[in-house]
N, C-alpha and C positions, 0 to 999 in steps of 0.2 A: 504493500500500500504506500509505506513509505517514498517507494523506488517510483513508483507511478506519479506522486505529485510532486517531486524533482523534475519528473522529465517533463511533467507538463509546468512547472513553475519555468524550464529552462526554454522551453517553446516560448513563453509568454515575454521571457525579458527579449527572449529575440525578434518577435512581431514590437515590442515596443522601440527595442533599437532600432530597427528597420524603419520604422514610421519617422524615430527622432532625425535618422539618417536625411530622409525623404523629406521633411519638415524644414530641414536644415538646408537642403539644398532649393529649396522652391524659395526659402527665404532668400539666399542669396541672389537665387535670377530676377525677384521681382524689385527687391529695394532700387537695383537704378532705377527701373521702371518708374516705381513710387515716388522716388529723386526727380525724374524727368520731369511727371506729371506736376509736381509740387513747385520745383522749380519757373515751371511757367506759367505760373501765377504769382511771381514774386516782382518785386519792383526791380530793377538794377543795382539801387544800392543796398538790399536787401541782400544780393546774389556776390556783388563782389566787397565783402565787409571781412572787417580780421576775426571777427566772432559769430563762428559758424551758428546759423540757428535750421532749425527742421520746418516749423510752421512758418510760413509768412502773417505779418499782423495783420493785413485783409489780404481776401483772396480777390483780384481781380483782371479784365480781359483787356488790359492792354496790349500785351502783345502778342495774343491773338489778332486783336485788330490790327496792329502795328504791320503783321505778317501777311495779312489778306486784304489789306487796304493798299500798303505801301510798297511793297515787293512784288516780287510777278511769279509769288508759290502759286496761286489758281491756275497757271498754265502751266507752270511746270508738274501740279499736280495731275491734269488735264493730259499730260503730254506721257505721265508714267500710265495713266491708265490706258491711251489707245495702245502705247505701243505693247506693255504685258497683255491687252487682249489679242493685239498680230501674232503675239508669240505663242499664246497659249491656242489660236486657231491655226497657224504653220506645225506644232509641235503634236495636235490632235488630230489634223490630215495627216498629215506625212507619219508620222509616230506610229499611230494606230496599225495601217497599211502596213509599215515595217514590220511591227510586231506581230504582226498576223501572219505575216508571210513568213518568218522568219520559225514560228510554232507550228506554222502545219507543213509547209515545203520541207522536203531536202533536196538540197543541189550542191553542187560542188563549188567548195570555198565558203558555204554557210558559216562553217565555226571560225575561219580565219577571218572573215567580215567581223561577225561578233565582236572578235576581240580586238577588232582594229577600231569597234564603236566602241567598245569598254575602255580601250588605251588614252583617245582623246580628253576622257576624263582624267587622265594621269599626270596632265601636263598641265603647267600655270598656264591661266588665259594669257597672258600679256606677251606671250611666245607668239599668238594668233594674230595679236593687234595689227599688225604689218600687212601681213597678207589680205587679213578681212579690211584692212583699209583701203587697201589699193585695187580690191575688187570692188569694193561698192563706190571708190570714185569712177574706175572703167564702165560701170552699168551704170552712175548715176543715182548714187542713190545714197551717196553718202551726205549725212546732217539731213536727212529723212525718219520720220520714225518708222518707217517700214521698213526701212536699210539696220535701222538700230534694231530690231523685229528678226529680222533673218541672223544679225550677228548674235543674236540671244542664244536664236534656237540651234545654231550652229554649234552651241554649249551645252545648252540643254536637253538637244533631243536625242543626246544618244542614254541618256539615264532614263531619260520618258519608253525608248524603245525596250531597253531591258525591263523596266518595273512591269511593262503592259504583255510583254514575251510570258514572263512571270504568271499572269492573271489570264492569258489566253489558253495555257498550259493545262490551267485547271477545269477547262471548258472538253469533255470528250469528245475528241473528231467522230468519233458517229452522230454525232448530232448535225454535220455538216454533211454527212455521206444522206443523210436523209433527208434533207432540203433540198440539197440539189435533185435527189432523186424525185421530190415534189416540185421541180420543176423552177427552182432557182437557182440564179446562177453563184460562182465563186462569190463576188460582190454582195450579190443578193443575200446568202446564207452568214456570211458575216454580218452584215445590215441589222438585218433583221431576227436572226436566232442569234449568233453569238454575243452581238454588239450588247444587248440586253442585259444579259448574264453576265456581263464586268462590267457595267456601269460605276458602281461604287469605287473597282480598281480605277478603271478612266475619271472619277472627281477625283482621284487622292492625287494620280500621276499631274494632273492638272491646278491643283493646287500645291504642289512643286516646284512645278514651274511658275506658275506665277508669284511665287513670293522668292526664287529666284531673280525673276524681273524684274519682279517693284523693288529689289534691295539694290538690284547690279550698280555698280559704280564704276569701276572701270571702263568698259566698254561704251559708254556713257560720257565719259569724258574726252573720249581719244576720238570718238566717230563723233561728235555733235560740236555745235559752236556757234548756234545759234537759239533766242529762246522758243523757236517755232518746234523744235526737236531735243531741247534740251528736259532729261527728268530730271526728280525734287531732289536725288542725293547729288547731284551735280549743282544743281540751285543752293543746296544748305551749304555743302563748301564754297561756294562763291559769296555767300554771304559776309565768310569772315574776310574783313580788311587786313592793312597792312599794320596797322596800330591801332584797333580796337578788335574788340570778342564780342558781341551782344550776344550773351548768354541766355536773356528773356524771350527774344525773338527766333534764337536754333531751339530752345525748349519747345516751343509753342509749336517751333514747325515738325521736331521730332514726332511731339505728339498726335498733331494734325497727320502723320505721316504714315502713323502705324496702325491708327484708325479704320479704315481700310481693310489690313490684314486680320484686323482683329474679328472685322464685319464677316471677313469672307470664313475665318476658321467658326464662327459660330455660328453659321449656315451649315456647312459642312462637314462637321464637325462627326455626325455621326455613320452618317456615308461611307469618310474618308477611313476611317478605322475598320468600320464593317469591310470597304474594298481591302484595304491591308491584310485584315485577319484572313479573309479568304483567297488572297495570293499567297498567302504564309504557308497554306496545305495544299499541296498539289494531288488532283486528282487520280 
């Protein structure tokens, strides 16, 4: 009897460390957060004073207004949302079709393709800067956000391709052998039987990539130079000068920033995990 509520006194302190662990770590990720939020609502000499304080003595929206009145964040917000929508519609044509073909075909050089999409992911973007520059000034299309659109997904969709290969996997190709046998075609029996059946995998892969795109900065700042095609993480470092920091106004636009991603995970939030879980087991 003894022995039995040791091991269960020993379970219990380990679900409690395990929580404290867990507790401990979410505290850590959110205090910027909290820092960020609170931050921008504080006054300037609030923010840069020698005696740190946590609460501001009123909370108010200056530089919020400061930020969407006086600066040009409303297009540059404007500008991160067409272009993650090019990228998340180039990454879910092209994407899908890859991974479709690449789960139910065999042909030769299948696995050595694979792994030449998996490698790309291996390498810093800024190896690519050069080339994706000098291609989309030959086509035209460079300081476009649809040029900014394809250099995304030229990053993006080779991880879109595997996650969806994954989720196709778990789909039985007889269920394709008997569509077409009902009389539709390859296109057709993806369409409309398979496509269905990993929906959830296709929101998770797509909310990937888009908070890929809405975060990119890089590529952002090398292809663009104008604010007709320039996004907000290009915007917020342009902000700072050469002799001041306005703290109030990058608070305000971080926050106005992440707004968005936060809208889009609470939407699909439980989609994106259902698709997960059932990529995780393969049929």
């Amino acid at each position: 009897m003894a022995r039995g509520s040791g091991i269960g006194r020993a379970k219990r302190m380990q679900s409690v460390l395990a929580h404290g662990v867990a507790v401990l770590f979410a505290l850590f990720s959110l205090l910027p957060l909290v820092w960020l939020v609170i931050t921008s609502f504080k006054t300037e000499a609030e923010i840069v004073t020698r005696t740190l304080t946590f609460w501001p003595e009123s909370f108010h929206f200056d530089n919020y207004r400061a930020v969407w009145a006086q600066s040009d964040f409303p297009r540059l917000m404007w500008n991160s949302l067409v272009t993650t929508t090019y990228t998340i519609a180039i990454c879910a044509v092209a994407g899908t079709l890859a991974a479709y073909s690449f789960s139910r075909f065999r042909f030769r050089g299948r696995r050595e393709l694979m792994l030449f999409y998996i490698a790309i992911r291996m390498f810093p973007a800024v190896l690519i800067i050069i080339p994706l520059f000098l291609v989309l000034r030959n086509v035209g299309l460079l300081d476009t956000r649809l040029g900014l659109a394809l250099a995304y997904a030229s990053f993006l969709l080779p991880l879109f391709v595997w996650m969806m290969k994954g989720f196709f996997d778990t789909v039985p190709p007889d269920l394709d052998k008997a569509a077409r046998i009902d009389g539709c075609t390859r296109l057709g029996a993806m369409l409309l039987v398979v496509a269905p059946l990993v929906r959830g995998g296709l929101g998770a892969c797509c909310v990937f990539v888009a908070i890929g795109a809405w975060n990119e900065y890089l590529f952002a700042l090398m292809l663009t130079s104008s604010s007709g095609s320039r996004t907000w993480p290009v915007g917020l470092q342009l902000m700072v000068g050469e002799f001041q920091l306005p703290w109030g106004p990058l608070a305000a636009s971080g926050v106005i920033s992440i707004i968005p991603v936060i809208v889009l995970f609470a939407i699909v939030q439980r989609a994106m995990v259902r698709g997960l879980t059932v990529g995780a087991v393969k049929g």
